[in-house]
N, C-alpha and C positions, 0 to 999 in steps of 0.2 A: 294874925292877919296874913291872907296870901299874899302872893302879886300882884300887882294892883294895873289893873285894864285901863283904867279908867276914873276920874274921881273928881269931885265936887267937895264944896265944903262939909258934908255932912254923910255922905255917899262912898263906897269905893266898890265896883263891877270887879270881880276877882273870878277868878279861874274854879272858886268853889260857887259864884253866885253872886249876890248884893250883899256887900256890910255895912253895919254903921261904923262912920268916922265919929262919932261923936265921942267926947271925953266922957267917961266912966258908962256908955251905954253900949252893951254886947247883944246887936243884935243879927244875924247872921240869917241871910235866906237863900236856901241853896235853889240852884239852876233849874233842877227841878221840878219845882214846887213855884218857880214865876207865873205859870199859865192857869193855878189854880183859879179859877172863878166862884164869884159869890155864887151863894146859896138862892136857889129859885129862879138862877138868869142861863143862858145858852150862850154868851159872847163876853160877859163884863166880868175882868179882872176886879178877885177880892182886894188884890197889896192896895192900890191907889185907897179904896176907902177903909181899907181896914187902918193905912198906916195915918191916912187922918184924923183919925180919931185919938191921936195919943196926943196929949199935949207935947212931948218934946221934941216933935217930926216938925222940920219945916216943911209943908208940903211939896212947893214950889220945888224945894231939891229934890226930894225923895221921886218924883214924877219925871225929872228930868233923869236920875239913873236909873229910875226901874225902865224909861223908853233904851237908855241906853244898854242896859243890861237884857233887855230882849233884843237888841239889835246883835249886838257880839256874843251873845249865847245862843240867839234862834232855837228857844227849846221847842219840845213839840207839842202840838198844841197853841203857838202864837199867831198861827192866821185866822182862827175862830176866835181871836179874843177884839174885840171894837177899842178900838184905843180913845177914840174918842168920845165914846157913852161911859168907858172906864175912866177918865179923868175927869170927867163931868160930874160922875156919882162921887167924885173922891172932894172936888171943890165944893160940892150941897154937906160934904160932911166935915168940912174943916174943924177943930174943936176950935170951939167961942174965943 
């Protein structure tokens, strides 16, 4: 784990990107690769819905650092992404 920028219970915004805090889960998303977008759209970040669909994502955190981790990272690419059509497609995809 880097440094930590930032952090939530499940979150921590690091100097290499977003990690999971969670116990025994390594999941690591570098700076980078935050403004990827889904497949088929021109503005909607994939992380919000892609990270809803795992069962062990609380959403609710993972949303609150990826907003914060494009805030203290401003990678490029983050003003064409709609934050709020991206967290909206990420809430339609909660897992059950």
């Amino acid at each position: 784990m880097n440094t930590i920028l930032w952090r939530n219970e499940d979150w921590a915004v690091t100097p290499y990107g977003l990690e999971s805090v969670v116990s025994m889960i390594d999941y690591p998303i570098p700076k980078e690769r935050l403004c990827e977008l889904l497949p088929g759209t021109s503005s909607i970040s994939m992380w919000p819905q892609h990270m809803a669909q795992k069962s062990w994502v609380d959403v609710d955190a993972f949303c609150a650092a990826y907003l914060k981790a494009l805030e203290l990272h401003n990678p490029k690419g983050r003003d064409k992404i709609d934050l709020v059509a991206s967290l909206a497609k990420a809430e339609a995809s909660r897992w059950p």
